[in-house]
N, CA, C and O atoms as a Tinker XYZ file with bonds, in Angstrom:
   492  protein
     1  N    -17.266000    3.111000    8.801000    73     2
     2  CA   -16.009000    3.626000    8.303000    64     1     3
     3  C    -16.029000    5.150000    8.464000    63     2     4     5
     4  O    -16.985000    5.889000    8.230000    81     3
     5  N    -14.645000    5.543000    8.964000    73     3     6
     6  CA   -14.542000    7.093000    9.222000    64     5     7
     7  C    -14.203000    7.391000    8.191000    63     6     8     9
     8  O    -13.627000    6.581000    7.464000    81     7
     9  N    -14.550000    9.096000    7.682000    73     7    10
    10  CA   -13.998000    9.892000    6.811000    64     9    11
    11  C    -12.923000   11.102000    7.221000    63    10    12    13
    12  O    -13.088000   11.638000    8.317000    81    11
    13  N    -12.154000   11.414000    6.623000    73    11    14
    14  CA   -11.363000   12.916000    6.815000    64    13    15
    15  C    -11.181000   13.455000    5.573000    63    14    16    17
    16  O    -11.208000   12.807000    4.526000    81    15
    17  N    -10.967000   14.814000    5.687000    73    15    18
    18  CA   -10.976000   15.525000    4.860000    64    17    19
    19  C     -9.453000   15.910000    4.535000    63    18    20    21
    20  O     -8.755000   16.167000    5.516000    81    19
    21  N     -8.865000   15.978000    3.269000    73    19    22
    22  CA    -7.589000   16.340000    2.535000    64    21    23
    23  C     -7.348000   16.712000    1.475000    63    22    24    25
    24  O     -7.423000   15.953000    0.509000    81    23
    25  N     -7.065000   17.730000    1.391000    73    23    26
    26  CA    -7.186000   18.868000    0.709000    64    25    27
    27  C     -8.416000   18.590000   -0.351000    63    26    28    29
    28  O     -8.511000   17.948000   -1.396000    81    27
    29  N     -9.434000   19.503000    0.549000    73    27    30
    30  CA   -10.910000   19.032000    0.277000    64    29    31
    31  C    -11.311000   18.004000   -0.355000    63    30    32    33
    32  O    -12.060000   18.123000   -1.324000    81    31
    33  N    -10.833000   16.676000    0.137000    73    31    34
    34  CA   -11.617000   15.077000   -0.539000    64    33    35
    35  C    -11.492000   14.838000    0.602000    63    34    36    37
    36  O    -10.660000   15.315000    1.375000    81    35
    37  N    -12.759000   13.655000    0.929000    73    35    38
    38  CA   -12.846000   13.126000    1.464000    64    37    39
    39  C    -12.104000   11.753000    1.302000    63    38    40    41
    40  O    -11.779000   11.294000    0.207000    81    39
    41  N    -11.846000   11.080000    2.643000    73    39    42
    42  CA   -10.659000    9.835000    2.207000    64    41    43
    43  C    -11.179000    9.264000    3.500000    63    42    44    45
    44  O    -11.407000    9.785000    4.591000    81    43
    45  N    -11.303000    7.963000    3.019000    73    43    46
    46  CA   -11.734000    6.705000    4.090000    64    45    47
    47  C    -11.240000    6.547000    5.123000    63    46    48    49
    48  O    -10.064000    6.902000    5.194000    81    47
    49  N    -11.893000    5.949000    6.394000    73    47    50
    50  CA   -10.300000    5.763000    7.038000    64    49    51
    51  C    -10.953000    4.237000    7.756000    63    50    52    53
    52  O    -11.901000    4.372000    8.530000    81    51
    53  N    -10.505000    3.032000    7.518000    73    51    54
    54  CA   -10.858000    2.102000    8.253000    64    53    55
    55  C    -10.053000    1.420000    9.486000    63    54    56    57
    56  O     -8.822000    1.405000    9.469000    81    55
    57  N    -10.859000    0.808000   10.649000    73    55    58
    58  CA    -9.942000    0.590000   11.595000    64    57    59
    59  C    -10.212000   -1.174000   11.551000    63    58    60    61
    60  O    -11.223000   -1.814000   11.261000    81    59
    61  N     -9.170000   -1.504000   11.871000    73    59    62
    62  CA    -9.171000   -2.949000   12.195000    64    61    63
    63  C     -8.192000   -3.326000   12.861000    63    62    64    65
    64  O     -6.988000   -3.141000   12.679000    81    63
    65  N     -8.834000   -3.956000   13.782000    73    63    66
    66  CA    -8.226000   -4.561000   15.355000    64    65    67
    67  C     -7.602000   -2.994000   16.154000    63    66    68    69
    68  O     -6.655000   -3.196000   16.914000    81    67
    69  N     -7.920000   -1.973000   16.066000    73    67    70
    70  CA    -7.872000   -0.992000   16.947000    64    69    71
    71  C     -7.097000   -0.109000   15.534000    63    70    72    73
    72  O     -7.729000    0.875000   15.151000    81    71
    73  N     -6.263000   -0.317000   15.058000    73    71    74
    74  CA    -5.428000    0.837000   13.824000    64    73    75
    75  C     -6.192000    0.971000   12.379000    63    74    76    77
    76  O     -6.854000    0.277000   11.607000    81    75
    77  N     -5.722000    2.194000   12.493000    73    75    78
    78  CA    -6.376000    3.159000   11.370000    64    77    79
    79  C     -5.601000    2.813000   10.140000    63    78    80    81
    80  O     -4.429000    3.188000   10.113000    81    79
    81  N     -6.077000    2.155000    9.117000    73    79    82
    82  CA    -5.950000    2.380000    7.357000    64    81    83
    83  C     -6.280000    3.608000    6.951000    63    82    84    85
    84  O     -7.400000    4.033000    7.233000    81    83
    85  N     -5.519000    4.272000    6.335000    73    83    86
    86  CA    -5.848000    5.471000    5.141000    64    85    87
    87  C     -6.618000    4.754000    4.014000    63    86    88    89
    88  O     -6.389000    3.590000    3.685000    81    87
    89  N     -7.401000    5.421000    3.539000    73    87    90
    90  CA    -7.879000    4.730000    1.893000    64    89    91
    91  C     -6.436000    5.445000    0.980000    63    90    92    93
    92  O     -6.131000    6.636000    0.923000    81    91
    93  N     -5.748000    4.297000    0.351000    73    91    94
    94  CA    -4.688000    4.895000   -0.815000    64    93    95
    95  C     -5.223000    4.925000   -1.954000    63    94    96    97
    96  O     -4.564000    5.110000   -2.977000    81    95
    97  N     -6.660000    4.726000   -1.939000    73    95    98
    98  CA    -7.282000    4.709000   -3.296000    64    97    99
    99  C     -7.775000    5.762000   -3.010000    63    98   100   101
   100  O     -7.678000    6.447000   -4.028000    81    99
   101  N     -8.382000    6.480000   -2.036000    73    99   102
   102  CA    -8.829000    7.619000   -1.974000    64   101   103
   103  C     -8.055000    9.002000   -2.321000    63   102   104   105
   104  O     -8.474000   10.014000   -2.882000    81   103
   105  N     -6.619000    8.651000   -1.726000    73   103   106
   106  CA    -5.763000    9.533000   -2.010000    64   105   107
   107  C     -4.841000   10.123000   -3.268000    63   106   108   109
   108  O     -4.287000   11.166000   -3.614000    81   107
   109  N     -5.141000    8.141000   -3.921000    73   107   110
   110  CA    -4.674000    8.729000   -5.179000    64   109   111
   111  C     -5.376000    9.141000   -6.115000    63   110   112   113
   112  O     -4.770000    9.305000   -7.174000    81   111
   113  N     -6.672000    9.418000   -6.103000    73   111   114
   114  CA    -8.049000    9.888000   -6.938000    64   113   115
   115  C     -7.589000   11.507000   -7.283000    63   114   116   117
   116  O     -7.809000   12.255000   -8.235000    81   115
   117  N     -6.557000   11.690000   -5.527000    73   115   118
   118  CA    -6.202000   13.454000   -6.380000    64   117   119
   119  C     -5.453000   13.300000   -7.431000    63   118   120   121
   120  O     -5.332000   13.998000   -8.437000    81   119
   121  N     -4.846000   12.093000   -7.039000    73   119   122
   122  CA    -3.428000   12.614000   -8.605000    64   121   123
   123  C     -4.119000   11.963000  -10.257000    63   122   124   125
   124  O     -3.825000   12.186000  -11.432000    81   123
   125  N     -5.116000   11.111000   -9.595000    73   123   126
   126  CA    -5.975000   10.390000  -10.884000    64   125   127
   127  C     -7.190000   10.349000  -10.691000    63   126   128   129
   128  O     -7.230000    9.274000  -10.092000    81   127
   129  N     -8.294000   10.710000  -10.736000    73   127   130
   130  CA    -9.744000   10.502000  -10.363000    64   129   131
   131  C    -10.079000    9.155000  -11.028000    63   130   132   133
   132  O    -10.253000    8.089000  -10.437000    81   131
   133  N    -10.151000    9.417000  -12.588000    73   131   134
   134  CA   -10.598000    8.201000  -13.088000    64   133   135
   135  C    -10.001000    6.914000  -12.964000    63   134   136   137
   136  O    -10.738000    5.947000  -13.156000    81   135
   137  N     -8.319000    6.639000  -12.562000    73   135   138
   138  CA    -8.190000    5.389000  -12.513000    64   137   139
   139  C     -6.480000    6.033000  -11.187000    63   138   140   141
   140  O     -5.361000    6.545000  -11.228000    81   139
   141  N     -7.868000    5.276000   -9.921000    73   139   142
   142  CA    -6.680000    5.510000   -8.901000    64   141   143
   143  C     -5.645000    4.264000   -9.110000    63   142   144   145
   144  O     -4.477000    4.625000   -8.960000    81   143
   145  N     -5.750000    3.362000   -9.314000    73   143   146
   146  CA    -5.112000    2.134000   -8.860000    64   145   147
   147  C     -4.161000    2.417000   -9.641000    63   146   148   149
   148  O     -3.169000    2.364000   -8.914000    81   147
   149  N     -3.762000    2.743000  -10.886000    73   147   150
   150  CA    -2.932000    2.565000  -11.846000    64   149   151
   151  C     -1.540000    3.433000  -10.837000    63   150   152   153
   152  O     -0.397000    2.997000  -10.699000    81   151
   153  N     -2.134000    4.803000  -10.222000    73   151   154
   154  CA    -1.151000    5.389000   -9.205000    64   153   155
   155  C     -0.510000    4.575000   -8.136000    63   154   156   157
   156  O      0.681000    4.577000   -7.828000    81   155
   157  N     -1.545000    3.831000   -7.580000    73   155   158
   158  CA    -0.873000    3.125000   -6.695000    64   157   159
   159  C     -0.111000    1.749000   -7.239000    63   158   160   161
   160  O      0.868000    1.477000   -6.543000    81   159
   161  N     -0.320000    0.949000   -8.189000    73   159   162
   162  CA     0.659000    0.299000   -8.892000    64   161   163
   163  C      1.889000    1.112000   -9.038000    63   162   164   165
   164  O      2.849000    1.024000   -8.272000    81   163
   165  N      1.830000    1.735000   -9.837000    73   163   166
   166  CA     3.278000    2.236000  -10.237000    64   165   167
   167  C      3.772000    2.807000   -8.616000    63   166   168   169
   168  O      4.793000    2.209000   -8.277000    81   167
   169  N      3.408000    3.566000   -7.813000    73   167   170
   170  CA     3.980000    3.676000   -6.524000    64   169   171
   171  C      4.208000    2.008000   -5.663000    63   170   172   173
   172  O      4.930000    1.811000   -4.686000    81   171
   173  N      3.668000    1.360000   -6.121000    73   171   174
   174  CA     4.193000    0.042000   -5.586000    64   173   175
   175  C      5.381000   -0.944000   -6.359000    63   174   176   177
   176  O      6.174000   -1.785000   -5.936000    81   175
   177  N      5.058000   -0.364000   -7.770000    73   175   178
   178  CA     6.518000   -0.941000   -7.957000    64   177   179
   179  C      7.575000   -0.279000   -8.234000    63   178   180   181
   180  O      8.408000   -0.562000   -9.095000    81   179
   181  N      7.571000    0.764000   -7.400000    73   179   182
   182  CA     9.009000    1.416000   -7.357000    64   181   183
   183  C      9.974000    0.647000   -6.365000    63   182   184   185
   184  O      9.587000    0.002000   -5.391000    81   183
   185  N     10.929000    0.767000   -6.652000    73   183   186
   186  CA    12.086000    0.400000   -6.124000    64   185   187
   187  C     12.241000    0.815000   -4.863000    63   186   188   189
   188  O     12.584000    0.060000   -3.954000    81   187
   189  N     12.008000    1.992000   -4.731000    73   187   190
   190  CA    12.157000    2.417000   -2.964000    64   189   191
   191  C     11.320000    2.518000   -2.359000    63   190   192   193
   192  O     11.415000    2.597000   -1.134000    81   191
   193  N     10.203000    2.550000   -2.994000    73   191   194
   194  CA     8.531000    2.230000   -2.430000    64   193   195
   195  C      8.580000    0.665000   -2.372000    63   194   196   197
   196  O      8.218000    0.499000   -1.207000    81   195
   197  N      8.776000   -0.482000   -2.834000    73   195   198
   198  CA     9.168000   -1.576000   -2.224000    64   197   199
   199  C     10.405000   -2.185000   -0.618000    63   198   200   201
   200  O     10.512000   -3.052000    0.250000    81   199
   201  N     10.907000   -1.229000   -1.044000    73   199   202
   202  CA    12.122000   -1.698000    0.035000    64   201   203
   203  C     11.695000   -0.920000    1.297000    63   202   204   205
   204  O     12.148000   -1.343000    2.361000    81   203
   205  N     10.732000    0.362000    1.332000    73   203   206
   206  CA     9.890000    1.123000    2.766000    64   205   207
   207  C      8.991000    0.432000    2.805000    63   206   208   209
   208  O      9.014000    0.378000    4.034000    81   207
   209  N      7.939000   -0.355000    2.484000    73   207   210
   210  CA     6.904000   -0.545000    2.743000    64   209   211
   211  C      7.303000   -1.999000    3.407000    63   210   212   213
   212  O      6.703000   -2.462000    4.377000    81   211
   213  N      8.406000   -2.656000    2.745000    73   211   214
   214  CA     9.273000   -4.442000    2.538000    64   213   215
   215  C      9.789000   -4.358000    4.352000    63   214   216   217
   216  O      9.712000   -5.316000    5.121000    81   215
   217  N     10.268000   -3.060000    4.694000    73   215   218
   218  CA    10.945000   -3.281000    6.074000    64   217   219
   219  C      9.797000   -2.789000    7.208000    63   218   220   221
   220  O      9.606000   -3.225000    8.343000    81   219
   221  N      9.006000   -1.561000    6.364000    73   219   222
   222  CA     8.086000   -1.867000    7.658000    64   221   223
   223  C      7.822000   -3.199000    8.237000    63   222   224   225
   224  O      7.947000   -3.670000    9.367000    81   223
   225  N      7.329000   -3.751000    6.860000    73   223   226
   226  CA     6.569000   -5.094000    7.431000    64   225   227
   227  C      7.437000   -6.015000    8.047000    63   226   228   229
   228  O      6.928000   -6.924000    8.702000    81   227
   229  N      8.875000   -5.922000    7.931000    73   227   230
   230  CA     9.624000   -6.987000    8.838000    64   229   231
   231  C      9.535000   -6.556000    9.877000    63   230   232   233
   232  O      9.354000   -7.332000   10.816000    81   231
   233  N      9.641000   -4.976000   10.128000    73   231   234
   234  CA     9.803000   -4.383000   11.683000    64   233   235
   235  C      8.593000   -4.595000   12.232000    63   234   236   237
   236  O      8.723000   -5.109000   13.343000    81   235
   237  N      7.347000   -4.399000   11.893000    73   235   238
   238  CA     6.067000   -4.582000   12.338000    64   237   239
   239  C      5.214000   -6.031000   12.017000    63   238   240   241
   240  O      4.138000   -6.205000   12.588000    81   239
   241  N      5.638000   -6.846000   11.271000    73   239   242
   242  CA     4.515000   -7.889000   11.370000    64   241   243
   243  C      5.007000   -8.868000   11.411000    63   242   244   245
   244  O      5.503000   -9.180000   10.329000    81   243
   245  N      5.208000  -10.014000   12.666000    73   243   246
   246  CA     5.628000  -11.247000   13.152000    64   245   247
   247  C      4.950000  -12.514000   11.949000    63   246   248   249
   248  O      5.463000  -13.626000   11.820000    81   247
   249  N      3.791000  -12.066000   11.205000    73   247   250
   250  CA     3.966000  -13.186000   10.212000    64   249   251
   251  C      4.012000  -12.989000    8.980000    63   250   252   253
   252  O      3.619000  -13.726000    8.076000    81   251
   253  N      4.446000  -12.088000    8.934000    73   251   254
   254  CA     5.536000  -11.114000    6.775000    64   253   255
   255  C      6.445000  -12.474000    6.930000    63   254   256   257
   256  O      7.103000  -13.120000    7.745000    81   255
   257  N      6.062000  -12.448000    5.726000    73   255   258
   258  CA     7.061000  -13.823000    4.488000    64   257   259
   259  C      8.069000  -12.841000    4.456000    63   258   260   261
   260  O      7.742000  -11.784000    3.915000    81   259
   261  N      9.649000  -12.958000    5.070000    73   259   262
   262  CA    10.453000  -12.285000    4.640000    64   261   263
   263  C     10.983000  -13.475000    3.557000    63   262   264   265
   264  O     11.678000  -12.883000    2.732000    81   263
   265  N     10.947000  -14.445000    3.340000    73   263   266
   266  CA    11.535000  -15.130000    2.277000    64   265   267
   267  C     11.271000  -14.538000    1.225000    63   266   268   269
   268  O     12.185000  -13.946000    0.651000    81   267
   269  N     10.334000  -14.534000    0.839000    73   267   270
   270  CA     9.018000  -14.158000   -0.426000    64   269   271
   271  C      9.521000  -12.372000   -0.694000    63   270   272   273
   272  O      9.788000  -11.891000   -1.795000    81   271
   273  N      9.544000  -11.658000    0.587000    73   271   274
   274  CA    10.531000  -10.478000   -0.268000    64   273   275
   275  C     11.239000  -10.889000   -0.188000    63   274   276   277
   276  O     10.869000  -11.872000   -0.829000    81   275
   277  N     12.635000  -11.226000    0.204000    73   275   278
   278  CA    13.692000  -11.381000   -0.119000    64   277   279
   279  C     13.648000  -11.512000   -1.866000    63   278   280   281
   280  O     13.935000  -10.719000   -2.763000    81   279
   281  N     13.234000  -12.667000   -1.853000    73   279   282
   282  CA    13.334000  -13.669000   -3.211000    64   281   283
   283  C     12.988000  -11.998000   -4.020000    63   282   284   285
   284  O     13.862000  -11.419000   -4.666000    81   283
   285  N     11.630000  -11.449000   -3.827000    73   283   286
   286  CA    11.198000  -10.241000   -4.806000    64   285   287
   287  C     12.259000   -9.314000   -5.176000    63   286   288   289
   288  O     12.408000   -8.658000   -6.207000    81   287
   289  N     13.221000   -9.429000   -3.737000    73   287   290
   290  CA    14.494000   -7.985000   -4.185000    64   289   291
   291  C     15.103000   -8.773000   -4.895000    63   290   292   293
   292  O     15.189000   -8.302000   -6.029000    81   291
   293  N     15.777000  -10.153000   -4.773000    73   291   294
   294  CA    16.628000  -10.501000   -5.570000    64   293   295
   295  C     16.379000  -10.778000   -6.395000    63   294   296   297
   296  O     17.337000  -10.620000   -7.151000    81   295
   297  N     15.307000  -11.299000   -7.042000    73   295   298
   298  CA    14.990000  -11.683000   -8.714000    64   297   299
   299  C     13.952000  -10.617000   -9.513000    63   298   300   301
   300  O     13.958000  -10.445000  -10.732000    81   299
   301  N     13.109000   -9.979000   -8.606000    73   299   302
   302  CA    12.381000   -9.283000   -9.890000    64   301   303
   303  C     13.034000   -7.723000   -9.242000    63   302   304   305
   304  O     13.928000   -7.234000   -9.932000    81   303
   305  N     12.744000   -7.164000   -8.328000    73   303   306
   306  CA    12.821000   -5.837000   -8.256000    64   305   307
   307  C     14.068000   -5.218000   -8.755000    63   306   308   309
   308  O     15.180000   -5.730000   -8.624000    81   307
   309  N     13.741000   -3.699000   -9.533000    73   307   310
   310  CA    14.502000   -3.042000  -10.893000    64   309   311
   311  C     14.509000   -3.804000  -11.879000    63   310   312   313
   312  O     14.911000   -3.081000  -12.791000    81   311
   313  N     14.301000   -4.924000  -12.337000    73   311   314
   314  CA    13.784000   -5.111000  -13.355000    64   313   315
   315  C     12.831000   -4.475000  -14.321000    63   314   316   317
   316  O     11.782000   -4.266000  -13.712000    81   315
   317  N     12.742000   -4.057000  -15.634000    73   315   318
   318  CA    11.525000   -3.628000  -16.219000    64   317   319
   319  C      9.827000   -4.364000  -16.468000    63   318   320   321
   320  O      8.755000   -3.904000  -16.859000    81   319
   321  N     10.335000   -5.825000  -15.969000    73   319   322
   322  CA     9.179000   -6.672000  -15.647000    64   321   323
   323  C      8.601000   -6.212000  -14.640000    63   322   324   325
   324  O      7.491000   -5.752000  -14.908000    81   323
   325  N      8.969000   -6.129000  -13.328000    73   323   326
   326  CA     8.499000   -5.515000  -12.156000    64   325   327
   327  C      7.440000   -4.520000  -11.899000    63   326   328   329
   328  O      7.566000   -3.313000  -11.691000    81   327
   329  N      6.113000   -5.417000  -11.962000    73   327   330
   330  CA     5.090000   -4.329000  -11.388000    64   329   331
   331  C      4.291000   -5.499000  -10.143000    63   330   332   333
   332  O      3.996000   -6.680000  -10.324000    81   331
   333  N      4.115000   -4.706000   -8.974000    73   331   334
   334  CA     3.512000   -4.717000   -7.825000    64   333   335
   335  C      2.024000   -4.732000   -7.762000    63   334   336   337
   336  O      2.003000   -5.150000   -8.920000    81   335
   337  N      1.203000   -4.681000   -7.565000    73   335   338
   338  CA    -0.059000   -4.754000   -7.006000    64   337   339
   339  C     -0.229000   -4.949000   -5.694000    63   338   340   341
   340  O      0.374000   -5.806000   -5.048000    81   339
   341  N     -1.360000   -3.876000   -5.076000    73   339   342
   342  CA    -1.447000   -4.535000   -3.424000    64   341   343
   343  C     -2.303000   -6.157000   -3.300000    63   342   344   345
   344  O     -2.075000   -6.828000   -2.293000    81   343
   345  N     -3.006000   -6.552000   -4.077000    73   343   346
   346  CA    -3.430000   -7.756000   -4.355000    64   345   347
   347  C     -2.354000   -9.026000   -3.762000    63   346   348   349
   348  O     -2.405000   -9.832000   -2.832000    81   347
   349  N     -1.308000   -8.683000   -4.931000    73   347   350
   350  CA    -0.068000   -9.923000   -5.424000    64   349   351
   351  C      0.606000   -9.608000   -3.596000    63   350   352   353
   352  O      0.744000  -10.355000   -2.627000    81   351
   353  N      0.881000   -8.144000   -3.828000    73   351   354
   354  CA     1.654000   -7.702000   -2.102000    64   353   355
   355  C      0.998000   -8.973000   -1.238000    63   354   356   357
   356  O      1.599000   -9.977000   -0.855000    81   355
   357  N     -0.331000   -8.656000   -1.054000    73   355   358
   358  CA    -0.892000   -9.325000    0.251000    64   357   359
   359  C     -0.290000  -10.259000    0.325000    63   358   360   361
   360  O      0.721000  -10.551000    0.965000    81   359
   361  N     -1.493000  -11.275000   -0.989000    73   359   362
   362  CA    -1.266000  -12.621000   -1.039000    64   361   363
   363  C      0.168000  -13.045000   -1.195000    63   362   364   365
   364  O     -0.279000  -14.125000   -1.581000    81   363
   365  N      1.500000  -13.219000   -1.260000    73   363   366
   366  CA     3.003000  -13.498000   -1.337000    64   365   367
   367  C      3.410000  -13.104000    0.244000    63   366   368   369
   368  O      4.011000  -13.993000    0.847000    81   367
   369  N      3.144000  -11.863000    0.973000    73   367   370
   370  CA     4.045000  -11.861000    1.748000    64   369   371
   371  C      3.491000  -11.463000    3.190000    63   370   372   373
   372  O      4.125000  -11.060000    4.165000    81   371
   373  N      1.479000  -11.801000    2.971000    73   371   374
   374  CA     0.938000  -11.891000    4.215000    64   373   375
   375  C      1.191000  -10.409000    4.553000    63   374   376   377
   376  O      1.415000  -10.168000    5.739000    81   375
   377  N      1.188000   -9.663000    3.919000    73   375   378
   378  CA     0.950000   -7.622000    4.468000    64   377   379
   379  C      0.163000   -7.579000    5.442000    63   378   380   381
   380  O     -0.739000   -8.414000    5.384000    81   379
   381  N      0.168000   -6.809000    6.459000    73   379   382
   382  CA     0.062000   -6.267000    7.380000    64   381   383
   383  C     -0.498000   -4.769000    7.469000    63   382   384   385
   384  O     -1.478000   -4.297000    8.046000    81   383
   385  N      0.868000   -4.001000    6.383000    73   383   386
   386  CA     0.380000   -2.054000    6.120000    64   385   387
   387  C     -0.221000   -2.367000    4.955000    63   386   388   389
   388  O     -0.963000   -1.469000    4.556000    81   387
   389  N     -0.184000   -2.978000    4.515000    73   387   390
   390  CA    -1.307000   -2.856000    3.039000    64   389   391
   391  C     -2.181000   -4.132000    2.469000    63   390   392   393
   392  O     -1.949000   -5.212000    1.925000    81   391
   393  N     -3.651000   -3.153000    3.043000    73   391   394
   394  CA    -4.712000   -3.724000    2.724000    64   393   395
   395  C     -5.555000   -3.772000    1.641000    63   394   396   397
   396  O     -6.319000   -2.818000    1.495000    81   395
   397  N     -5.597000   -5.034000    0.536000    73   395   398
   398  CA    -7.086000   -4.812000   -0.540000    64   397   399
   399  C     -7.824000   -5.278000   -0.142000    63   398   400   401
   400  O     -7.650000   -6.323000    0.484000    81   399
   401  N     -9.082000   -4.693000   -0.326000    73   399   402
   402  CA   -10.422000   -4.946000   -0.580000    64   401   403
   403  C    -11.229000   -4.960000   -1.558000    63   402   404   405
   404  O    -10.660000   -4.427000   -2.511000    81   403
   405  N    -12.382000   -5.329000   -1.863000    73   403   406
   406  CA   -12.580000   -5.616000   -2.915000    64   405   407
   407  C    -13.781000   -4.495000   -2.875000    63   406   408   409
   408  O    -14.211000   -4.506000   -1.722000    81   407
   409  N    -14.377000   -3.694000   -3.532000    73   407   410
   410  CA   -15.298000   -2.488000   -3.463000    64   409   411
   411  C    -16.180000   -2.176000   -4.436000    63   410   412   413
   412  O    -15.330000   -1.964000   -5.301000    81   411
   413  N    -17.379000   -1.945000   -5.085000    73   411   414
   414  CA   -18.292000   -1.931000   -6.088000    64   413   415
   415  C    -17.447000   -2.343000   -7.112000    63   414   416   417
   416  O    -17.319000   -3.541000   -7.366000    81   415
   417  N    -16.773000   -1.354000   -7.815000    73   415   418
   418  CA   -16.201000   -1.368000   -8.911000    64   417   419
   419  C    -14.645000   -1.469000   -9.343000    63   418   420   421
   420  O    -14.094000   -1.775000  -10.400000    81   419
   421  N    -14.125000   -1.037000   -7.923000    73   419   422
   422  CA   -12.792000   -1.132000   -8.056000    64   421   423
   423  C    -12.044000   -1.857000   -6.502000    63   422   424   425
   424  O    -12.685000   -1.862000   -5.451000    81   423
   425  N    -10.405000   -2.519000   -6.622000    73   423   426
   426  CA   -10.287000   -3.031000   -5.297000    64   425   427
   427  C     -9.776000   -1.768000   -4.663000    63   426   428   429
   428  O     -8.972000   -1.124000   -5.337000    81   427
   429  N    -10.181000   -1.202000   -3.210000    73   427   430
   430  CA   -10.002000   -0.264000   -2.779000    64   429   431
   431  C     -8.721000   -0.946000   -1.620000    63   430   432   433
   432  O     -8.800000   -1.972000   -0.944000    81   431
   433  N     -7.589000    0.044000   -1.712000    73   431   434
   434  CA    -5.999000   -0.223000   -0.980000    64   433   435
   435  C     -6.243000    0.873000    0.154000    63   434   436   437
   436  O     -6.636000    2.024000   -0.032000    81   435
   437  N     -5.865000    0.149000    1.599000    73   435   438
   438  CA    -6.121000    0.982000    2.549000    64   437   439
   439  C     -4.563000    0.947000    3.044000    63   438   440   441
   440  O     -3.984000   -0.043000    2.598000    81   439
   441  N     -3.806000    1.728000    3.798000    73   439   442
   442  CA    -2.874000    1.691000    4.159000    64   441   443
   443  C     -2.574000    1.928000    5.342000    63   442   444   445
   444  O     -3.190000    2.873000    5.834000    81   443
   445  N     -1.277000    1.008000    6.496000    73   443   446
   446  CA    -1.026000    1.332000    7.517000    64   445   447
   447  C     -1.328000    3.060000    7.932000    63   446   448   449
   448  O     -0.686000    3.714000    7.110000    81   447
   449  N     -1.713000    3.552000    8.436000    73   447   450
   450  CA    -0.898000    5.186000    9.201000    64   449   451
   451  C      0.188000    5.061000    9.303000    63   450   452   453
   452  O      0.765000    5.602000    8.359000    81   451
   453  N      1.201000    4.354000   10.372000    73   451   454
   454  CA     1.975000    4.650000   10.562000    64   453   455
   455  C      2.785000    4.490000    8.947000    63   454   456   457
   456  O      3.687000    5.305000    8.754000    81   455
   457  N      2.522000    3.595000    7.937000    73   455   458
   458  CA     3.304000    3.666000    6.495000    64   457   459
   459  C      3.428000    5.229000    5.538000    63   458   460   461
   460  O      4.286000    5.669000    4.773000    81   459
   461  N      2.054000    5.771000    6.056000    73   459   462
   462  CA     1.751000    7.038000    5.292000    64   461   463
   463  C      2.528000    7.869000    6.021000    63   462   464   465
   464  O      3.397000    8.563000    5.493000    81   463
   465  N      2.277000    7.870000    7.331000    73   463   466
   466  CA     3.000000    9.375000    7.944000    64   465   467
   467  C      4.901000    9.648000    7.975000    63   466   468   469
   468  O      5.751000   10.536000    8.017000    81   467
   469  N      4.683000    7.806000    7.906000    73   467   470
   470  CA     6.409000    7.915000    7.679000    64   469   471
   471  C      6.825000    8.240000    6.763000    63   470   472   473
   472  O      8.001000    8.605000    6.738000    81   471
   473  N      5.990000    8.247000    5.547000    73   471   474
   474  CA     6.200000    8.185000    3.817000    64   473   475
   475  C      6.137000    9.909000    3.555000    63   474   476   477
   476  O      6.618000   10.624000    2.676000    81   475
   477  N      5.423000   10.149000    4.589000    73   475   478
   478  CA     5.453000   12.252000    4.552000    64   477   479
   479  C      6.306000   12.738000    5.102000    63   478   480   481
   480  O      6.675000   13.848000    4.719000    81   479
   481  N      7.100000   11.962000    6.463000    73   479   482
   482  CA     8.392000   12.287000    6.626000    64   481   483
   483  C      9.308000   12.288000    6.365000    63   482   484   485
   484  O     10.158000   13.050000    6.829000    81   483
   485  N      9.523000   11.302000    5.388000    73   483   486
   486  CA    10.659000   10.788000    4.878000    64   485   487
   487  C     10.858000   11.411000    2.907000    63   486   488   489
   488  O     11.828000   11.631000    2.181000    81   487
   489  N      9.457000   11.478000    2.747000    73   487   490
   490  CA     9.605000   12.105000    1.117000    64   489   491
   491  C      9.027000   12.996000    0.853000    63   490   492
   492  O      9.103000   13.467000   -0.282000    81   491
């Protein structure tokens, strides 16, 4: 596994089948050290952080459950029930940009590139 450096941390970078994952657990350690995941939950169940990450995967992955989101926009998402996990992500809708793994102590979330760099262009 490769490393890079951002704004001095180091952050994972894994490749599989030729494309690069960001570690999003790595990244969110800046905004939380002690508990990254809780960052990336709540960035996963946002509302517009569901619906960018929901169309990548239709535009990019030939076997995304678009049923399974669908069903997610229409019955839970904006709801105050509504929280995400990249876990629940995978398993429901077969993800593609977002990867868990499971890691000593915590599950470590790796993310498309192309999801991140669009996510810096766009916000």
């Amino acid at each position: 596994m490769q490393e890079i450096i951002v704004k001095s941390n180091k952050v994972r970078v894994m490749n599989v089948n030729g494309i690069d994952y960001i570690s999003l657990t790595d990244l969110a350690r800046d905004v939380n050290d002690t508990e990254p995941n809780d960052i990336i939950k709540k960035w996963m169940s946002n509302k517009d952080s569901v619906l960018y990450y929901g169309l990548w995967e239709e535009l990019n992955n030939k076997s995304f459950n678009s049923a399974e989101f669908s069903r997610i926009k229409k019955d839970d998402l904006g709801t105050n029930k509504f929280i995400m996990t990249p876990s629940k992500w995978y398993r429901l809708t077969n993800s593609q940009g977002i990867i868990p793994s499971i890691g000593r102590y915590i599950v470590l979330v790796h993310l498309h590139i192309q999801i991140l760099l669009l996510n810096l262009q766009v916000g």
